[in-house]
C-alpha positions as CSV (number, residue, x, y, z in Angstrom):
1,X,130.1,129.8,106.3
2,X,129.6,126.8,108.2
3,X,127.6,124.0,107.1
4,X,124.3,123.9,109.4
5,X,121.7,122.4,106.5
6,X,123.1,118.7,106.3
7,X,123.3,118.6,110.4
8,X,120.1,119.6,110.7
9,X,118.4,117.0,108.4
10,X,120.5,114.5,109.9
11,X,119.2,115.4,113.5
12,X,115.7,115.7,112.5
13,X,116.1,112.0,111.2
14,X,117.5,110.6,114.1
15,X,114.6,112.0,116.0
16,X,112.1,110.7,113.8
17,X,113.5,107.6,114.4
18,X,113.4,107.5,118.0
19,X,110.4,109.1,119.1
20,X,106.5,107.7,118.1
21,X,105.1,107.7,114.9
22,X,102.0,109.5,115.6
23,X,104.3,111.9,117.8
24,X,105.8,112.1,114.6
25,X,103.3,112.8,111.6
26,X,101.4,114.9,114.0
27,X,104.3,116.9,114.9
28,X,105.7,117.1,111.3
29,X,102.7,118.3,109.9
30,X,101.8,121.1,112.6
31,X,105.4,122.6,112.2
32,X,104.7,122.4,108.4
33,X,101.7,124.5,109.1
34,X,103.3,126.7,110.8
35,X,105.2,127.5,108.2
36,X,102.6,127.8,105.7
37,X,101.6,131.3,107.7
38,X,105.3,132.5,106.7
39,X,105.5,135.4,103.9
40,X,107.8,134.2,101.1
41,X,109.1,133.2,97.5
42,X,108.4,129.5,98.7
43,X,104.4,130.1,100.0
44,X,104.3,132.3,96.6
45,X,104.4,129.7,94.3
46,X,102.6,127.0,96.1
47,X,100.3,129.6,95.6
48,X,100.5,130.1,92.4
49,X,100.8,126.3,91.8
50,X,97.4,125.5,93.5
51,X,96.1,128.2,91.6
52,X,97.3,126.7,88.1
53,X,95.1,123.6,89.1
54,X,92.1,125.3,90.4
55,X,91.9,128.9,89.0
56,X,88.9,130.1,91.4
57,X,90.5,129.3,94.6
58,X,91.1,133.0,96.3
59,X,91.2,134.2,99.6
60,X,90.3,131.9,102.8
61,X,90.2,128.7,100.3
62,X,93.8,129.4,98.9
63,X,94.8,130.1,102.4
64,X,93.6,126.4,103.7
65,X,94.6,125.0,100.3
66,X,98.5,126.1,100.9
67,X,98.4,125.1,104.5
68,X,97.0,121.6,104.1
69,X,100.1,121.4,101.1
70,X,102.4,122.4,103.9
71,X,100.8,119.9,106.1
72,X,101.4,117.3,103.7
73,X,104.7,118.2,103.0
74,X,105.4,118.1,106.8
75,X,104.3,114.2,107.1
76,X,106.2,113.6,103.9
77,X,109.6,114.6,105.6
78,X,108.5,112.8,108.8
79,X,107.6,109.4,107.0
80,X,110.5,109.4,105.2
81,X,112.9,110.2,108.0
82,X,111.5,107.2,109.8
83,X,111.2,104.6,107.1
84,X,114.8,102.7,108.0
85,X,112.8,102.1,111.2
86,X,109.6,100.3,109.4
87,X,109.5,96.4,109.4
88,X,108.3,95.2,106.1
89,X,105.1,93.5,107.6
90,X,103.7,97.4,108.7
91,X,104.6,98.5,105.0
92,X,102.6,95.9,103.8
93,X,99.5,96.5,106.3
94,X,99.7,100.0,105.1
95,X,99.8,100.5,101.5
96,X,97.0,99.9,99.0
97,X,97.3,100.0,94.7
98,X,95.7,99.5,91.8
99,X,97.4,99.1,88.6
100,X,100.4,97.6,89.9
101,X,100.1,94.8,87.5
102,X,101.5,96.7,84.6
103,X,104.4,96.6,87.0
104,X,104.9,92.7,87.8
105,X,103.4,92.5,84.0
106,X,107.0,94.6,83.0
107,X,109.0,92.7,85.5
108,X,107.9,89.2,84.3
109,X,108.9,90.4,80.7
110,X,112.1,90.9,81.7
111,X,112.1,94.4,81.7
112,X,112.3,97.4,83.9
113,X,109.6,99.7,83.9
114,X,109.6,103.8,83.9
115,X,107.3,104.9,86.6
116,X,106.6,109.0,85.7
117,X,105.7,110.4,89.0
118,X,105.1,114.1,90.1
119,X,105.8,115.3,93.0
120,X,103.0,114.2,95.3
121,X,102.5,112.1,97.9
122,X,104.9,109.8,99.7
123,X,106.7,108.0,97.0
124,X,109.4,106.7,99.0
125,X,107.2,104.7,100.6
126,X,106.3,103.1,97.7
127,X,110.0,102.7,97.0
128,X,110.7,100.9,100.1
129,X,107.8,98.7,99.9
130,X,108.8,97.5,96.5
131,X,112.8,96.6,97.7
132,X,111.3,94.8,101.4
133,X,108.2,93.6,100.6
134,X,108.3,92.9,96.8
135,X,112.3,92.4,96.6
136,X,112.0,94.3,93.8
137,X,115.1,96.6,93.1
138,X,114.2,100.2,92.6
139,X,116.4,103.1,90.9
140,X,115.6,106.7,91.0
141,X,117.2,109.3,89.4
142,X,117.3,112.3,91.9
143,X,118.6,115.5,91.7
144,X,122.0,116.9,93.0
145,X,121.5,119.2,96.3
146,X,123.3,122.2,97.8
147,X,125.5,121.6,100.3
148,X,127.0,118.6,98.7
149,X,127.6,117.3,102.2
150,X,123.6,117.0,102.3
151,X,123.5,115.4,98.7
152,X,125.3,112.6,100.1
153,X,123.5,112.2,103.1
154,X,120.7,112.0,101.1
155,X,122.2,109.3,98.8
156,X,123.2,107.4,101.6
157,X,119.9,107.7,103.5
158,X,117.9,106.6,100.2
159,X,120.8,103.4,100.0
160,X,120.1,102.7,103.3
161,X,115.8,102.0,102.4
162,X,117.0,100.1,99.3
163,X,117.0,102.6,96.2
164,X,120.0,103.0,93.6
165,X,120.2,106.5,93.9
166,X,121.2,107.9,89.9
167,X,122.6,112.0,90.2
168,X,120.8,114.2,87.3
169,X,124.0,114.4,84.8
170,X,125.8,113.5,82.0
171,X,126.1,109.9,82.9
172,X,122.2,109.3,84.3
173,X,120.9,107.6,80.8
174,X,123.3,105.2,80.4
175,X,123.1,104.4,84.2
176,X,119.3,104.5,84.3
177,X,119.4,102.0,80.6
178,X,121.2,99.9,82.5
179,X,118.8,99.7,85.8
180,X,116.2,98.7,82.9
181,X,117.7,95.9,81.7
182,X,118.7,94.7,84.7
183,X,114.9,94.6,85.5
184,X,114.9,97.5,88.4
185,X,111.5,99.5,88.7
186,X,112.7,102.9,87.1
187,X,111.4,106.0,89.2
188,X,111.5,109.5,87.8
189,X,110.1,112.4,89.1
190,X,108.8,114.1,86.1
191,X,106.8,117.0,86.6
192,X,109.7,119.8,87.0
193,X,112.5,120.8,84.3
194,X,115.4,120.7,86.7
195,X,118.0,121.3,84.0
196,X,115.9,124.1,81.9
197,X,116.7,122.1,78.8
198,X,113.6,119.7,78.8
199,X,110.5,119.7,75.8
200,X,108.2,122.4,75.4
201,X,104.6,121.2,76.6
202,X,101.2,122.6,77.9
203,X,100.9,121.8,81.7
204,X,98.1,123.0,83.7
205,X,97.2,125.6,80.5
206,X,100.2,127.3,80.6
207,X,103.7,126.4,78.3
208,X,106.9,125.5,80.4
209,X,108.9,122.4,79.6
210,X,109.5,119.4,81.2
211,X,112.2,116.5,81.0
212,X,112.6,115.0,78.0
213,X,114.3,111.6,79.4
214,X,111.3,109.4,80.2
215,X,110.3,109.7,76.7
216,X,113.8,108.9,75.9
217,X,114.2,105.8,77.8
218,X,111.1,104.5,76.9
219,X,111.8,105.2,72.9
220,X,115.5,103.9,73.3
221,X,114.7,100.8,75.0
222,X,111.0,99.4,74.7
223,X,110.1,99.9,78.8
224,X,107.0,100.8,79.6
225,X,105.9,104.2,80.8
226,X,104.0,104.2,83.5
227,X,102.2,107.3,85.1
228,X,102.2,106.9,88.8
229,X,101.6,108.4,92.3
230,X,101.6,107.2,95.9
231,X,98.6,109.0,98.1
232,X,98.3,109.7,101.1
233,X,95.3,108.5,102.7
234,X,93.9,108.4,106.7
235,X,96.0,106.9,109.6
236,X,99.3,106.8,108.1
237,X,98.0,104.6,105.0
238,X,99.4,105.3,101.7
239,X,97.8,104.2,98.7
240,X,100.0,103.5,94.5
241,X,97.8,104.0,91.5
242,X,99.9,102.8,88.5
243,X,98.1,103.9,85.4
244,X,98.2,101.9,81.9
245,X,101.2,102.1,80.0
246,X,101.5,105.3,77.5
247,X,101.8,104.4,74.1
248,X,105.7,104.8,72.9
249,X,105.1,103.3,69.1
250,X,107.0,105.7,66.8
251,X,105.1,107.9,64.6
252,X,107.4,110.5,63.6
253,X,111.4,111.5,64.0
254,X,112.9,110.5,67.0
255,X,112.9,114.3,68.5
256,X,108.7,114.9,67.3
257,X,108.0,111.7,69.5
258,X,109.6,112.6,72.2
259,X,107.8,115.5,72.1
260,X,104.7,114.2,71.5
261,X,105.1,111.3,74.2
262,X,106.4,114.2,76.6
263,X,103.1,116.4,76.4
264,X,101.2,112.9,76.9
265,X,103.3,112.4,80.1
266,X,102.0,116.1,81.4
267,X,98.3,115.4,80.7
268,X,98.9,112.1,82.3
269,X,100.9,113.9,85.7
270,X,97.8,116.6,85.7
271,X,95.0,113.9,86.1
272,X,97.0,112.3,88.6
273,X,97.7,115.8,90.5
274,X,94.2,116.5,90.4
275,X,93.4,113.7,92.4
276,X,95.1,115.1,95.2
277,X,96.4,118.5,94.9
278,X,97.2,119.1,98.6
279,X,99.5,116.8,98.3
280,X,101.6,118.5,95.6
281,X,104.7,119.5,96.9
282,X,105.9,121.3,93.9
283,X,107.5,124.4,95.8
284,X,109.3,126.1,93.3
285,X,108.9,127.8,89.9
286,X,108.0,125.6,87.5
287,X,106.7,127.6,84.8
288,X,108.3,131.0,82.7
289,X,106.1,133.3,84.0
290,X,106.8,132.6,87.8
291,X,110.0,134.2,87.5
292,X,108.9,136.9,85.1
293,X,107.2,140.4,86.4
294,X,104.0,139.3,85.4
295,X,102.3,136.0,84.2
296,X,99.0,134.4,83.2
297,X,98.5,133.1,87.2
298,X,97.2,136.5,88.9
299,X,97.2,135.9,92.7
């Protein structure tokens, strides 16, 4: 079967990068929405999702909840797809933070920080900022993507704004230790188990497991651990809150603190969800029970 995924993303970023940025976000997000009204495993567990974070919302409310996630996610595709196109001067102009000290604090230490970040928002943004505006160098560790033809597109596209793109695998800690020492900001999306092998926490109530490598890093080499998102905020503005380091000290064996630090790292990635939870774009099962007949989330 012919390849029409990787084409398609590749055309849909060209175009982003040609036609108006309000065209654009506006555009994004109305497709998006569109979407949203579309039966499916997908809608399902944004559903579900939403639901883990706000148990009362039913009916109507869950309805507008889900679209405005898929209208978010819309304008995170279409931001991203035109970032190569954004000077450094209108990053700047557009992006607020608080916290970000605990970054330069890191840097100035000679030291790469771990930023912890869910799924939420426009993080890329962030990333590019940091490589134009801050020259700071930026690693992420990403995970691989069917076709692989659209796995390296996507490595190539994230090159192209500046990040040091790490593939989930064998070889992504000793890659990632290195980015520390060599003083690159550290981002790891840390709110889903892609691997099914992660640490057994409580997130949002319910048990599921999630990655066990920040905690690793942070352990194995001294680097702070930094809870952080990137919001989206009116007129195209974005807006980082880095929160204070979580405390790594060790307390225990090496595998009970990792454990301990990882269930941290979920309470930590739940406050900062809560803050926005629209903006979650968590859009597949994430927990045991959503692929199980039945589950503690009812919808």
């Amino acid at each position: 079967m012919p390849d029409l995924i990787t084409p398609a993303y590749r055309g849909a970023s060209l175009l982003a990068q040609r036609l108006p940025a309000t065209v654009v976000d506006r555009g994004a997000s109305a497709l998006a929405a569109a979407a949203a009204l579309l039966p499916g495993e997908r809608r399902a567990m944004v559903e579900r999702h939403q639901r883990r974070i706000e148990p009362s919302l039913r009916g109507a409310a869950l309805r507008r909840r889900v679209r405005d996630v898929y209208r978010s996610y819309g304008r995170y595709w279409g931001e991203s797809f035109r970032l190569p196109t954004v000077t450094p001067s209108e990053l700047d102009a557009r992006i607020s933070y608080e916290g970000y000290e605990h970054v330069r604090g890191a840097i100035e230490r000679g030291i790469g920080p771990v930023l912890v970040l869910p799924h939420l928002g426009s993080w890329e943004w962030c990333a590019y900022w940091l490589t134009q505006v801050e020259t700071t160098p930026v690693t992420a560790v990403v995970e691989r993507l069917e076709p692989p033809a659209l796995f390296e597109w996507f490595t190539r596209f994230r090159e192209q704004i500046g990040i040091d793109v790490v593939p989930v695998g064998p070889d992504a800690g000793r890659a990632v230790m290195r980015a520390i020492k060599e003083c690159h900001v550290v981002a790891l999306l840390s709110d889903r188990d892609i691997t099914g092998t992660g640490v057994e926490v409580t997130f949002f109530g319910e048990r599921t497991t999630l990655p066990p490598g920040p905690a690793v890093l942070a352990l194995r080499t001294g680097a702070p651990l930094l809870p952080t998102a990137v919001y989206d905020r009116e007129g195209g503005n974005h807006h980082g809150v880095v929160r204070p380091p979580i405390p790594v000290e060790r307390q225990g064996t090496f595998r009970e603190d990792v454990a301990r630090i990882t269930q941290v790292i979920a309470h930590e990635l739940e406050d900062l969800i809560r803050a926005a939870p629209e903006q979650w774009h968590l859009m597949q099962p994430n927990w045991p029970s959503d692929t199980a007949d039945a589950g503690p989330v009812r919808l």
